[in-house]
Each structure stands twice: as structure tokens, then as C-alpha cells.
C-alpha positions, 0 to 999 in steps of 0.5 A, a space after each residue: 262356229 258350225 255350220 250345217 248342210 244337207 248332204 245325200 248319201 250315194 253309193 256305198 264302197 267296201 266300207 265308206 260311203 259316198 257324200 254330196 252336198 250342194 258345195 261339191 257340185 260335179 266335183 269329187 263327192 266327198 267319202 266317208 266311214 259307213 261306221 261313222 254314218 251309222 253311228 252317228 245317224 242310226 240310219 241302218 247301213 242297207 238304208 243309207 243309199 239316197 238318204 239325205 242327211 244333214 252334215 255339220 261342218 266345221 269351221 275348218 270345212 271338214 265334216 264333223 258329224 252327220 244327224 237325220 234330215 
């Protein structure tokens, strides 16, 4: 089963971007494919920083797909 989290995108590095949730704290946010982001969102890539999104998890913690908050 799924679960579903709101994640905030933050800085956008060459070609992935950085995500937090509310389970990596002050830890190492977690990176992924600005190609993903906006596939999967529709988000355009200039508008992804500080846009929250929601991220499904699955049920082996890793971020599955990402939709609009």
C-alpha cells in the first residue's frame, strides 16, 4: 500500500532537484529528476522551486510519483 506525503521542492541542481518532506528533517533532502517532477506534475521547471507537491511513497520508502498539492 501507498502512502501519501506533502513534499516542498527546493533548489534545482543541473538536472534533479532537491525534495523535503516532513520525515527528512534536518537530514539530507532527498534528490530527484527535474524531468520526473514535470512529468509527473505538469509543473513547468522554472516554477518547481518552493512548490509543494504531494509524493506518493511506497511501501518500500521510495518515492514513487509526485502530483499537485
Amino acid at each position: 500500500m501507498s502512502a501519501r506525503m506533502t513534499a516542498r521542492v527546493g533548489l534545482l541542481f543541473g538536472d534533479e532537484a532537491l525534495i523535503r518532506t516532513d520525515y527528512t528533517g534536518d537530514g539530507e533532502p532527498e534528490r530527484v529528476p527535474v524531468d520526473r517532477l514535470v512529468a509527473d506534475t505538469g509543473i513547468p521547471r522554472e516554477q518547481l522551486p518552493g512548490t509543494e507537491v504531494i509524493a506518493v511513497v511506497g511501501d518500500d520508502g521510495q518515492m514513487e510519483r509526485f502530483e499537485r498539492a
